[in-house]
Structures are given as C-alpha cells and as structure tokens.
N, C-alpha and C positions, 0 to 999 in steps of 0.2 A: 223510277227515274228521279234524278236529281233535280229539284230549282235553285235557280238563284234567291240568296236570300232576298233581293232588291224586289222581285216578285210577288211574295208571297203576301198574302195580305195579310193585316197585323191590325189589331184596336186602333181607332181614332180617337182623341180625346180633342174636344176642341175648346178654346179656350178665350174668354172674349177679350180678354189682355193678359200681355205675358207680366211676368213677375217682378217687375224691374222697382231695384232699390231706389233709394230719394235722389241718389246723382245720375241718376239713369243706364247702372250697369244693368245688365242680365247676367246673372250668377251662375253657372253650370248645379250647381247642388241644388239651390233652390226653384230653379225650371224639374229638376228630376222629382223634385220632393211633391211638387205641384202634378206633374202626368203619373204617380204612383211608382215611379222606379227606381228610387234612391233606396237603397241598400240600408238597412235600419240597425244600427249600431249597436248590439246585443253581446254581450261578454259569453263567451263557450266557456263551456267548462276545459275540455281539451278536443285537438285533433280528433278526425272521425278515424278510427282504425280503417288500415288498410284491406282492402275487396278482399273477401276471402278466398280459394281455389275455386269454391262452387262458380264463385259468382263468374269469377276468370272465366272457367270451362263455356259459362253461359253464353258469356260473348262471342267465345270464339269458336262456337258452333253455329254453323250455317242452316237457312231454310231446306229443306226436302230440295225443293228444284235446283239447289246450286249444290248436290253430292251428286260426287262419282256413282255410278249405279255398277258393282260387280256382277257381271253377265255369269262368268264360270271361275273355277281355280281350282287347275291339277299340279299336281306333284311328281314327279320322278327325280330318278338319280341319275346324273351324267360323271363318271367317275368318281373323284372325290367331293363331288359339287352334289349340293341339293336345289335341283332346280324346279322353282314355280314360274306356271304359266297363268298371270289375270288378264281376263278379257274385261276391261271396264269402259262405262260409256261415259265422255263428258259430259257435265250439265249443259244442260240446255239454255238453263237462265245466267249469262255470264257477263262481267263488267265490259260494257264496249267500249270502253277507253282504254284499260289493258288488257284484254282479251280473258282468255285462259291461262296464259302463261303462268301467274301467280296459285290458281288454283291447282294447276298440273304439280308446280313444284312441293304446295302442300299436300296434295295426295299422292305424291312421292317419297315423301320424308314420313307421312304416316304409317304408310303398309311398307314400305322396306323398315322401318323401325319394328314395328309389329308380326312381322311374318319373319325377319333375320331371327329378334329375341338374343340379341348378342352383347345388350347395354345400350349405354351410350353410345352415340358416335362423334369421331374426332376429326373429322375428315372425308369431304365430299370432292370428288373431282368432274369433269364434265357434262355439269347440268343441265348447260343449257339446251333452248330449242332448236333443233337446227330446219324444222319445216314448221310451218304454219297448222295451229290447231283446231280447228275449230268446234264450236259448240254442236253436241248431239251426236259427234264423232265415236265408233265404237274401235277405241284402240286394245291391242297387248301388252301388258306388261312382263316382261320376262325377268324374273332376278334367279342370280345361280349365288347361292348361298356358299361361303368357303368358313365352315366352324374351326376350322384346323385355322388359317390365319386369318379371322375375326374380321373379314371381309365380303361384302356382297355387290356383286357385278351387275347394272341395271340396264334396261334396253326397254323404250317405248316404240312398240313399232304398228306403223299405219299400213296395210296391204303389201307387205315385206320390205317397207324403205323406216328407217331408221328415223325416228322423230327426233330422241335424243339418246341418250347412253353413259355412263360414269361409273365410276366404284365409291364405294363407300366404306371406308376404313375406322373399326371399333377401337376404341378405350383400351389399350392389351395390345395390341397388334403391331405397336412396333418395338417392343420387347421380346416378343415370339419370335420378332423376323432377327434381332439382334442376337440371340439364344442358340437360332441355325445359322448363323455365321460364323460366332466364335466357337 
C-alpha cells in the first residue's frame, strides 16, 4: 500500500533557536544548512549517462504476484489463420485504484507481440475492456494469427462472453494490402 507522504515519519531535528540573521530574517538556505538538507555545491565532472537497457528491463518487470500465470497454450490451423488458444490467470495482487485494466493491456501487447513474431506493430484497434476484470480471474486468450497480411486478431474471453477483442496490424501490412489492389 501506498502512504501519504504527510504520514510517514521522518528525522526530527530540534533546535533551541532558529537561524535568524542580525535584522531578524530567517533565510530559506541557511535553516536547510542548519537541519542537514541544503544540497552541497560540488562541481560534476559531467551528466551521469543515461540508465542503460538492463537497468530499464529492471524496472519494468513486476513482482511474481502481479504476472499473468499461463495455465495452457494450444495451437491449430483455422484456414489460413494460425490460431492460439492461452488460458491465463490474472494476478492476484493488482492496483485497486485502476484495477487490471493496465496490466491486461500489458499482457496483451507482450504475448500477441511475442507469439505473432511478425515485427513491429503499427496499429492496434479495439482494445478496450468492455466487462469488468477482476483479479485471480482465469480468462482465454484467443489470437488467430494472419502471416499472409501481417495481422493478428485478439479476443479475451471470460466463460464464452467477450472481455475485449481488436486486431493488431504489423510494419508491412499496409503495402501488402496496396500490392493486392493494384
């Protein structure tokens, strides 16, 4: 959980009089210099380099209790579509101020990116939620894969009703589709 900063307790330094010059100001710099928090005026050599990938990666991976848990993932062919079916379960531990939704969208963007394998994507269409998600829930993930036009069709579905659903359209794809027109 989150506190308020106003909360949390912090050092007390106490002081039998405050710092005040001969005409009776009190100075912002020298009260900070006096509780130890004035920032000490030290010449860098330069800028610290930018965070490198690792560190990125580091951030932006989650505790164990807030990953999708994949339950199964089959494979078949529904014509020219390569279709998977992921049974995954949402975490359990989730932000209750905005729910799962944020987490649903990034564990949607990672395994249709990763199980497509089609590049980049350019273009997402109807992402949003359209039922409520909740945490510990074991939904399906269905994507039908289209290699031929660098597109893959998504569906999250909860006990056969439709959570949400969209396509996702790759880098290439609308060259292909201009290519079978002209």
């Amino acid at each position: 959980e989150w506190f308020d900063p106003v909360v949390v307790p912090r050092k007390i330094k106490i002081l039998d009089r405050l710092p005040r010059e001969a005409n009776g100001k009190l100075r912002r710099q020298r009260l900070l210099e006096v509780l130890g928090l004035a920032a000490k005026k030290e010449a860098s050599p330069a800028p610290p380099p930018p965070p490198s990938l690792i560190t990125y990666r580091l951030r932006r991976t989650f505790p164990p209790e807030r990953s999708f848990v994949v339950r199964s993932h089959s494979v078949h062919r529904c014509a020219d579509r390569e279709v998977h079916e992921i049974l995954v379960e949402v975490p359990r531990e989730v932000d209750d101020v905005v729910g799962p939704g944020p987490a649903v969208a990034r564990m949607l963007s990672q395994v249709i990116c990763r199980v497509a394998g089609l590049g980049r994507p350019q273009r997402m269409q109807g992402a949003g939620l359209r039922q409520a998600v909740s945490a510990g829930e074991a939904l399906l993930l269905r994507l039908e894969v289209e290699r031929r036009h660098r597109r893959v069709h998504f569906a999250l579905v909860r006990e056969g009703q439709r959570c949400t659903e969209g396509i996702v359209d790759y880098a290439g794809a609308d060259e292909l589709r201009e290519a079978q027109v002209g």
